[in-house]
N, CA, C and O atoms as a DFTB+ gen file, in Angstrom:
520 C
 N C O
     1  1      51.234     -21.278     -33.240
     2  2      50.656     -22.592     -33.322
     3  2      50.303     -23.094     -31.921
     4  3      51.088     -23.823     -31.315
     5  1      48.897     -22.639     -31.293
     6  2      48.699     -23.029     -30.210
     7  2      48.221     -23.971     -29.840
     8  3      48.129     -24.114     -28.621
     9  1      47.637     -25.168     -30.872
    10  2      47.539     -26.055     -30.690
    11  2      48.909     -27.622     -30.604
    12  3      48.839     -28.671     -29.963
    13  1      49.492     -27.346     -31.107
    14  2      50.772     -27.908     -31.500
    15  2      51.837     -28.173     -29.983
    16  3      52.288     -27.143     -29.481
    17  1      52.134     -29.277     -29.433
    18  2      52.722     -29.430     -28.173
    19  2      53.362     -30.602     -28.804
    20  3      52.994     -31.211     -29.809
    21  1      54.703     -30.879     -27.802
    22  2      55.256     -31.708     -27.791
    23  2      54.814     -32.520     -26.976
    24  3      54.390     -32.261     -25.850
    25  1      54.912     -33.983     -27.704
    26  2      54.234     -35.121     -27.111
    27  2      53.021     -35.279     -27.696
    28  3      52.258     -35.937     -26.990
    29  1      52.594     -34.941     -28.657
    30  2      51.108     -35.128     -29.980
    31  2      51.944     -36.443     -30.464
    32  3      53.166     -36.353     -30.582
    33  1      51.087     -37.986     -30.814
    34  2      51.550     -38.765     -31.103
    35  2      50.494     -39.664     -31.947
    36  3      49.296     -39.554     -31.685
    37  1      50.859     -40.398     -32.781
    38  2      49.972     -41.066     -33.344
    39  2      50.655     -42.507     -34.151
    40  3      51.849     -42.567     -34.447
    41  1      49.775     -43.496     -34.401
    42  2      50.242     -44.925     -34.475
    43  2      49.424     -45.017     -35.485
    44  3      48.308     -44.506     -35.574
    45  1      50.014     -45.719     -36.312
    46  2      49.701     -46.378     -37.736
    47  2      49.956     -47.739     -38.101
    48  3      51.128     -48.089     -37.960
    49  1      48.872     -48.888     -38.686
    50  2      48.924     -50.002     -38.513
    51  2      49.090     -50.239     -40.037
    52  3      48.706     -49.431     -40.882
    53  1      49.873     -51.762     -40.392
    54  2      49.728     -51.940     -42.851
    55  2      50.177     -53.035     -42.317
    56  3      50.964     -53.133     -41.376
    57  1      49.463     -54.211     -43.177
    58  2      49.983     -55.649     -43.321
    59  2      50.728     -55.522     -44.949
    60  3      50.195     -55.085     -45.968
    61  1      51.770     -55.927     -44.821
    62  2      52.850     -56.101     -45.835
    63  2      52.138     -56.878     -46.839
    64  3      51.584     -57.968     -46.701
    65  1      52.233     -56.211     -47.772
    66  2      51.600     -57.182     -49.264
    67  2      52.820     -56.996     -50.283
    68  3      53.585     -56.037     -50.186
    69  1      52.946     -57.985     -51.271
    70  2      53.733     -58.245     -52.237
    71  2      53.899     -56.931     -52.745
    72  3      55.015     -56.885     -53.262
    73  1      53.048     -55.341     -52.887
    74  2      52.878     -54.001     -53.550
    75  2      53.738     -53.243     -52.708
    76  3      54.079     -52.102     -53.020
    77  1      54.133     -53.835     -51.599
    78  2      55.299     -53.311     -50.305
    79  2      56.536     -53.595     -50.516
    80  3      57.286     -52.757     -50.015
    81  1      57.234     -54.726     -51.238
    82  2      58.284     -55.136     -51.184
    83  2      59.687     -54.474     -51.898
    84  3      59.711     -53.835     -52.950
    85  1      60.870     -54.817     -51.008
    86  2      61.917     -54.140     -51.773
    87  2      61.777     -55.110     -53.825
    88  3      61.390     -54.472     -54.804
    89  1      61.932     -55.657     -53.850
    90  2      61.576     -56.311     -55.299
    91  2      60.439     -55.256     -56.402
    92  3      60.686     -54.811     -57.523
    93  1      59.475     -55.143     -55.759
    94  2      58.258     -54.420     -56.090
    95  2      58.737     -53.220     -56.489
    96  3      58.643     -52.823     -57.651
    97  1      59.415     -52.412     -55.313
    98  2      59.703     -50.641     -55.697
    99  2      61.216     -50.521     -56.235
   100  3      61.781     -49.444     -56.424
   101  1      61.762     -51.733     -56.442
   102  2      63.306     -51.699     -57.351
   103  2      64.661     -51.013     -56.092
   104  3      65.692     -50.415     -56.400
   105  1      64.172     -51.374     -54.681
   106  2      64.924     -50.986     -53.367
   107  2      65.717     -51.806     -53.091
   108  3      66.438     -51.653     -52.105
   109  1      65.810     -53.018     -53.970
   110  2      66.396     -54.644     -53.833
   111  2      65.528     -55.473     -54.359
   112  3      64.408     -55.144     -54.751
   113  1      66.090     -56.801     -54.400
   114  2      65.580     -57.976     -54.863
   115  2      65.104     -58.844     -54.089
   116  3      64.927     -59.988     -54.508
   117  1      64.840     -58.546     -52.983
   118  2      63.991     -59.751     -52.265
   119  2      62.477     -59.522     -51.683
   120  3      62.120     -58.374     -51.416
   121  1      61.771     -60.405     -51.530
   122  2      60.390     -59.672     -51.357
   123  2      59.884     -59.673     -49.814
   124  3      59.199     -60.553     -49.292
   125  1      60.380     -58.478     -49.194
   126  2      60.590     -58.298     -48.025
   127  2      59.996     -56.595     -47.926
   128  3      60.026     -55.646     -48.710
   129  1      59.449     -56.806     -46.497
   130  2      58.877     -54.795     -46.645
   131  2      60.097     -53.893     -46.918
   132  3      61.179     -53.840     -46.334
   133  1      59.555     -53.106     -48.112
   134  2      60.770     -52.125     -48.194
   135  2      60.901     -51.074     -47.664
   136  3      59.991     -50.521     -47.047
   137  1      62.658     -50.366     -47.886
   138  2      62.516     -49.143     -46.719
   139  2      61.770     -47.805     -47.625
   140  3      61.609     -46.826     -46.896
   141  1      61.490     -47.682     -48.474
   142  2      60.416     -46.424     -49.620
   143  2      59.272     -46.790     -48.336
   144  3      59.031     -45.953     -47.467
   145  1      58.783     -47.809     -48.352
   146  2      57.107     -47.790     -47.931
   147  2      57.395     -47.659     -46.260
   148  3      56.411     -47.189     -45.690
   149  1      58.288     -47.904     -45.545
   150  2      58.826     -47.774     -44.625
   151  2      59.036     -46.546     -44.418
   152  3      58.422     -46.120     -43.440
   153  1      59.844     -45.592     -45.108
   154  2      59.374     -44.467     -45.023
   155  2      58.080     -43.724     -45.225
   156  3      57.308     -42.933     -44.684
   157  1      58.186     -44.085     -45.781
   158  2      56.065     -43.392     -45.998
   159  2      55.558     -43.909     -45.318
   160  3      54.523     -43.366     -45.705
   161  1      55.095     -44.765     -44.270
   162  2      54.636     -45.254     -43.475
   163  2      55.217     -44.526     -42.006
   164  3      54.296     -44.017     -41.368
   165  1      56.219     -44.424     -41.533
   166  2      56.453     -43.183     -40.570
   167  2      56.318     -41.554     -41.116
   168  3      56.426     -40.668     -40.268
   169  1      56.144     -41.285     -42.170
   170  2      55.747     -39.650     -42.377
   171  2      54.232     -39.829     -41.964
   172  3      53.841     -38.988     -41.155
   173  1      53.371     -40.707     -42.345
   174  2      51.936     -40.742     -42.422
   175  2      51.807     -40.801     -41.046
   176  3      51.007     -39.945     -40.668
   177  1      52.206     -41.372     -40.265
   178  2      52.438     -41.069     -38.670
   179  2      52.429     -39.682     -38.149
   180  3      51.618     -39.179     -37.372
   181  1      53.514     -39.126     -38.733
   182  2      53.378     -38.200     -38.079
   183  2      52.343     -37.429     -38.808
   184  3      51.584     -36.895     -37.999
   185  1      52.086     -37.217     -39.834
   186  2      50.849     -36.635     -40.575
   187  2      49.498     -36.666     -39.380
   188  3      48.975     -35.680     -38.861
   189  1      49.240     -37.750     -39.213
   190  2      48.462     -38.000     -38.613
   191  2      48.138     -37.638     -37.416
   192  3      46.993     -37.390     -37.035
   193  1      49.572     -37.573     -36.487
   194  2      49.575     -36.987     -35.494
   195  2      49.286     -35.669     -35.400
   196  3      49.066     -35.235     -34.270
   197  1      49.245     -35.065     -36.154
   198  2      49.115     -33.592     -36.885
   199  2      48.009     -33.265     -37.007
   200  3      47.793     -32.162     -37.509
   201  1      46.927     -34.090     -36.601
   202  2      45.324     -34.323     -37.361
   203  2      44.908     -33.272     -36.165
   204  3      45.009     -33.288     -34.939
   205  1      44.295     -32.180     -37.318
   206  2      43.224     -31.581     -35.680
   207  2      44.064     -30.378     -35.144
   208  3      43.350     -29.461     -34.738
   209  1      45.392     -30.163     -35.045
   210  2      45.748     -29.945     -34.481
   211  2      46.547     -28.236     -35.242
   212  3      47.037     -27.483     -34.400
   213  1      46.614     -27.727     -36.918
   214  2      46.946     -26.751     -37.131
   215  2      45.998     -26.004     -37.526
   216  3      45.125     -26.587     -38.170
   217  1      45.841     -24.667     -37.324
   218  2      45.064     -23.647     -37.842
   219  2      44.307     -24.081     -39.530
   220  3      44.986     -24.777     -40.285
   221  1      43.541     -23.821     -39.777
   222  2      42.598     -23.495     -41.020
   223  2      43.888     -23.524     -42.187
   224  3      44.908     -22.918     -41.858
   225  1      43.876     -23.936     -42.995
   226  2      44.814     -23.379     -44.236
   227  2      46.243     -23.664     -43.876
   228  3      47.193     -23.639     -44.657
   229  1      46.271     -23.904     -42.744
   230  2      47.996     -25.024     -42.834
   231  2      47.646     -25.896     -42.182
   232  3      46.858     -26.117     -41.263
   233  1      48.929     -26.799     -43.279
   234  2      49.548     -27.799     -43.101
   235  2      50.988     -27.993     -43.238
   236  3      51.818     -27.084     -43.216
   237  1      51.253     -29.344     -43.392
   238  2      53.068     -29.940     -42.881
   239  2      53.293     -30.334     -44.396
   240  3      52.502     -30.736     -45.250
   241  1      55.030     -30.004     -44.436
   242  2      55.273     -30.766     -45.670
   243  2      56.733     -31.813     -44.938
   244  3      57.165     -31.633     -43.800
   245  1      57.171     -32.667     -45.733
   246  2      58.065     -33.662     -44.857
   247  2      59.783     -32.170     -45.380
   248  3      59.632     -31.158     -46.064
   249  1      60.729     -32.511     -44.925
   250  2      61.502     -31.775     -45.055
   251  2      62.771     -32.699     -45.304
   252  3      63.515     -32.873     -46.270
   253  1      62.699     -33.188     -44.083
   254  2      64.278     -34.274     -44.134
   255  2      63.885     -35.619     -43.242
   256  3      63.069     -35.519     -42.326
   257  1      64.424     -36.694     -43.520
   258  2      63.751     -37.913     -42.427
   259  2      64.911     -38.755     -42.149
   260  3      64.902     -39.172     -43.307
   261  1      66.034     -39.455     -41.563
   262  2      67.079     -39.774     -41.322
   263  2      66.435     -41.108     -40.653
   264  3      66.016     -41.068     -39.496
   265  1      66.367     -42.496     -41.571
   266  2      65.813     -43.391     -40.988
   267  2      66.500     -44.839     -41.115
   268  3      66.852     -45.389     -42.159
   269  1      66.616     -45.376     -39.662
   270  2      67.558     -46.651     -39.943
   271  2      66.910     -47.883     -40.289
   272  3      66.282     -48.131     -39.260
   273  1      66.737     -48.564     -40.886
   274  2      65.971     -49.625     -41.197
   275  2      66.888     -51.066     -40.845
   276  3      67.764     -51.573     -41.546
   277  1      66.416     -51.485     -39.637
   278  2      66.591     -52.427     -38.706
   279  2      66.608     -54.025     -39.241
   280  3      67.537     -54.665     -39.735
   281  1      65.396     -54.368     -38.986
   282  2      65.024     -55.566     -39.663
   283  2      63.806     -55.792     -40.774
   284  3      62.990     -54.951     -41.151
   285  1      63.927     -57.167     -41.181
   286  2      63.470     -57.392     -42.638
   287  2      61.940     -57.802     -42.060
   288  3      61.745     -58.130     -40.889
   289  1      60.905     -57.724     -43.077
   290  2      59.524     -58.310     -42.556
   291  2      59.046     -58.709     -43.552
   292  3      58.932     -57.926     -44.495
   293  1      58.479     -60.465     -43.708
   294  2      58.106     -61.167     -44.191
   295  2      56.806     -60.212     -45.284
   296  3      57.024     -59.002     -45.239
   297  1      55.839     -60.518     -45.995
   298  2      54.937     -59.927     -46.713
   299  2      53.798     -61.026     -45.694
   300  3      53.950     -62.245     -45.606
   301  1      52.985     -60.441     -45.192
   302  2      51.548     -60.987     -44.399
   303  2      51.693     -60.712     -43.002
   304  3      50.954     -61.161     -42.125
   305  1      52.445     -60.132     -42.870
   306  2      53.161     -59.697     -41.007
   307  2      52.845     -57.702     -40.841
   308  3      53.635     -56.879     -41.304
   309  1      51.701     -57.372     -40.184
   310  2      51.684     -56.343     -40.208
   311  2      53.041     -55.539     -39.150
   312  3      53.799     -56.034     -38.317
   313  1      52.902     -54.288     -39.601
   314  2      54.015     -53.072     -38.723
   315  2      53.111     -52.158     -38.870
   316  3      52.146     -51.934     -39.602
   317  1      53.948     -51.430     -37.532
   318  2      53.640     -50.556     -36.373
   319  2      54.285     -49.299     -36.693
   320  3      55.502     -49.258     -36.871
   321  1      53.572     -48.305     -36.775
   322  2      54.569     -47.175     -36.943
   323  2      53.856     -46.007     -35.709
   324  3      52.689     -45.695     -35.472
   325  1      54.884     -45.672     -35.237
   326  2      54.355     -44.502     -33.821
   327  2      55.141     -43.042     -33.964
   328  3      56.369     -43.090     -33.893
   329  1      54.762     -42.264     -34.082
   330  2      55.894     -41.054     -34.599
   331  2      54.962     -40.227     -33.148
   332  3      53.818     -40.257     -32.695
   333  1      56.126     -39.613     -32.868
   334  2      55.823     -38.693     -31.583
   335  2      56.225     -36.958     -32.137
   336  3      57.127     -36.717     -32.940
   337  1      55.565     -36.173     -31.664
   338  2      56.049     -34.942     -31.732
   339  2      57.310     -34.474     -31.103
   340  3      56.942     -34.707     -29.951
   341  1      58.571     -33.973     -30.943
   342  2      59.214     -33.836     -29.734
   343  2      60.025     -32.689     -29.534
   344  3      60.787     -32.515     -28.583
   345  1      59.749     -31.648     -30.812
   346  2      60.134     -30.505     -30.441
   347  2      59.789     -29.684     -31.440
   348  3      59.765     -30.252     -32.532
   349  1      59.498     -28.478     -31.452
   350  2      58.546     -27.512     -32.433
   351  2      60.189     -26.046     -32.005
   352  3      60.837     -25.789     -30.991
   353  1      60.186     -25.523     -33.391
   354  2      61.705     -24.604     -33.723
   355  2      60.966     -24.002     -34.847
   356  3      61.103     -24.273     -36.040
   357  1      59.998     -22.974     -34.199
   358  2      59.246     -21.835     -35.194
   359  2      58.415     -22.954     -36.220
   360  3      57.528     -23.717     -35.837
   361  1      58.821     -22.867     -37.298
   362  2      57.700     -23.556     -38.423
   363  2      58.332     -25.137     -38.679
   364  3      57.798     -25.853     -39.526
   365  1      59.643     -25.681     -37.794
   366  2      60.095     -26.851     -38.062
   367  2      59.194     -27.768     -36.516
   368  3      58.992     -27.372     -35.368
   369  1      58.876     -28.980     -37.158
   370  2      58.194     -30.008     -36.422
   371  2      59.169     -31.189     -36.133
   372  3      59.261     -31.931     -37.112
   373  1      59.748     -31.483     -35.314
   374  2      60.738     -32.467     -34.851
   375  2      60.062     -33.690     -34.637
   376  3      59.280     -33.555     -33.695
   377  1      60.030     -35.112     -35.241
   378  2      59.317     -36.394     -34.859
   379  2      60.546     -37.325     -34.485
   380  3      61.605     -37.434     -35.104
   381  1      60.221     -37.854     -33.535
   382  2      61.085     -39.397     -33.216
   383  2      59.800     -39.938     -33.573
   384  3      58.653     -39.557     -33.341
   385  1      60.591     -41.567     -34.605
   386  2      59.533     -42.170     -35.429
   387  2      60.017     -43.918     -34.907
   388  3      61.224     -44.157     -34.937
   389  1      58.949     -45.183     -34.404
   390  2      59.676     -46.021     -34.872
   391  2      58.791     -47.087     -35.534
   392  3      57.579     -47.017     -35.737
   393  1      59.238     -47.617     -35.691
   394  2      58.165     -48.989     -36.391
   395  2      58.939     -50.479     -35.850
   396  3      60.075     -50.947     -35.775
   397  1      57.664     -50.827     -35.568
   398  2      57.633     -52.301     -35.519
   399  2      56.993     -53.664     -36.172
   400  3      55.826     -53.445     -36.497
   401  1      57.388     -54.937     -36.447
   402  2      56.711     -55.675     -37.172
   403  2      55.763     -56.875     -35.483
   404  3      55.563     -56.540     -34.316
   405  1      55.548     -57.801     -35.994
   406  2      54.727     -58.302     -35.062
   407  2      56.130     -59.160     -33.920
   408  3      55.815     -59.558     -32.799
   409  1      57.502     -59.307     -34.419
   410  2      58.687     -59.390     -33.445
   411  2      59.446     -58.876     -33.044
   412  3      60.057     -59.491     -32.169
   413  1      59.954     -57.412     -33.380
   414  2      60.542     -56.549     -33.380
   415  2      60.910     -55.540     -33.918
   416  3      60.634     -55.387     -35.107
   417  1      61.715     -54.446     -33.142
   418  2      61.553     -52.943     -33.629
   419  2      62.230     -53.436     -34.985
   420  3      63.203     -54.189     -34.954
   421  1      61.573     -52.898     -36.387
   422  2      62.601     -52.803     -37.412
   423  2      63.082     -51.161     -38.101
   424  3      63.543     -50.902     -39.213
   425  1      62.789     -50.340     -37.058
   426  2      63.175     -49.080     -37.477
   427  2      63.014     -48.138     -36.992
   428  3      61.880     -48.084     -36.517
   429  1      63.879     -46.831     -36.752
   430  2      63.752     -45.977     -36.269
   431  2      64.277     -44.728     -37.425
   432  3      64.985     -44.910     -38.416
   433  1      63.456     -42.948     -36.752
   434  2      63.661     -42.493     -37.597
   435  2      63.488     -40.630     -36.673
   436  3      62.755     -40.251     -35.760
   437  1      64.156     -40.186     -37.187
   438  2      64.087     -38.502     -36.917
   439  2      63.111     -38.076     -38.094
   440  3      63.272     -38.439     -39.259
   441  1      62.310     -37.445     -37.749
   442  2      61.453     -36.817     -39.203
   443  2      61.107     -35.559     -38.868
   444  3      60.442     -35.357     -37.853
   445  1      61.702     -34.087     -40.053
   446  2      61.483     -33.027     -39.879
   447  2      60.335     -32.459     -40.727
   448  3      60.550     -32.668     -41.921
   449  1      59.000     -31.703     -40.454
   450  2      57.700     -31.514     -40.883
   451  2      58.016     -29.861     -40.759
   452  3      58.617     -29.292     -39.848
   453  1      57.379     -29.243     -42.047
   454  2      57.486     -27.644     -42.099
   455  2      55.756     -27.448     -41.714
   456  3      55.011     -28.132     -42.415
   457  1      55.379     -26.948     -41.113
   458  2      53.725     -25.786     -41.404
   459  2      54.013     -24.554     -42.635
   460  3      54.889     -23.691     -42.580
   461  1      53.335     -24.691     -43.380
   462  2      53.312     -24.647     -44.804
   463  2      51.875     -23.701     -44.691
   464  3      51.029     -24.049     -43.868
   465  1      51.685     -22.732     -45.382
   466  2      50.227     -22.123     -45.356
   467  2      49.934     -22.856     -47.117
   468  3      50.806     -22.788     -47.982
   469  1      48.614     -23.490     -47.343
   470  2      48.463     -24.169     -48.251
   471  2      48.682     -23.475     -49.645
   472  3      49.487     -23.674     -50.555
   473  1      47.456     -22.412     -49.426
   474  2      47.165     -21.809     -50.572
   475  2      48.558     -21.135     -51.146
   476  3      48.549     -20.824     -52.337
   477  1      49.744     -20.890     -50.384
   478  2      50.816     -20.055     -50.424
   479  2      51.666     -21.317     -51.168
   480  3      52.011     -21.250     -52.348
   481  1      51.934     -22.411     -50.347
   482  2      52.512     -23.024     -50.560
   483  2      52.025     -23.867     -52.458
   484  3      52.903     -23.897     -53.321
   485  1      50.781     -24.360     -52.715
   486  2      50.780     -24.769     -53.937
   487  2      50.750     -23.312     -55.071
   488  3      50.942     -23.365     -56.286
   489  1      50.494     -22.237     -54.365
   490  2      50.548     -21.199     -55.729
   491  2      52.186     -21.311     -56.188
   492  3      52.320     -21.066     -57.387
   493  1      53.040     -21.525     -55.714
   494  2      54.737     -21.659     -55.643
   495  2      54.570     -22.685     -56.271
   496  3      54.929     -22.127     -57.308
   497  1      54.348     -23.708     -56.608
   498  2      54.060     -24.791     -57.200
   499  2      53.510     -24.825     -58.508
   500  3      54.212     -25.215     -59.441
   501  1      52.397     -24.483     -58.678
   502  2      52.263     -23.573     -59.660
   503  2      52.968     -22.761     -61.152
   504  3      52.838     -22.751     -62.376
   505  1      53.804     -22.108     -60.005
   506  2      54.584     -20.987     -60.698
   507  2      55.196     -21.726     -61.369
   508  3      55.468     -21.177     -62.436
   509  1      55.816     -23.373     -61.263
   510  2      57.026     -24.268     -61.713
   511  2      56.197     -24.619     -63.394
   512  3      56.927     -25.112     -64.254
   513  1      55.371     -24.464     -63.595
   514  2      54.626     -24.743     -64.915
   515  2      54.237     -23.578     -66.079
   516  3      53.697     -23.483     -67.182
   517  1      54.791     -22.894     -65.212
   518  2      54.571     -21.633     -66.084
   519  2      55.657     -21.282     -67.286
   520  3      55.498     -20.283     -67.989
């Protein structure tokens, strides 16, 4: 993977809508950004960061993501999500992830990304329907 270096980084911007909230995805009862979209919102980070950057026919799948969810954010207050590359271990992709709302960090996160050859990877997928 010779395109692939540590320190590939990419930033992702979402204004919190009522379709975000812990209430909404059943994460809790208050209508506050939840940590589901919070997570998906730092994988897409690093996704992104990823853009351009693997051979023809691969891509990343998420693996494991270990994420602390800091503080709460109103619904109309966009966040910040920045996931950095920071260490590559054969086909594992290492991200430090964090997010912010428009006052402070509300999260941080380790996120592990596999390179996956596509066609390989959904024929295995596949097989689960058979």
């Amino acid at each position: 993977m010779p395109e692939l270096i540590p320190g590939l980084s990419a930033e992702l911007e979402h204004t919190v809508t009522e379709a975000d909230t812990a209430s909404h995805w059943g994460s809790g009862g208050l209508p506050v950004f939840s940590t589901p979209f919070l997570v998906g919102l730092m994988e897409s980070a690093a996704v992104v960061a990823l853009t351009g950057h693997l051979p023809p026919g691969q891509t990343t799948v998420g693996g494991h993501i270990d994420v602390h969810h800091l503080a709460a954010t109103p619904v109309g207050m966009t966040v910040r999500a920045r996931a950095e590359l920071t260490a590559i271990e054969g086909r594992k992709l290492v991200f430090k992830v964090q997010a912010w709302d428009e006052v402070e960090l509300i999260g941080e996160a380790s996120h592990d990304r596999f390179v996956v050859d596509e066609a390989k990877f959904m024929a295995k997928v596949a097989e689960k329907r058979k």
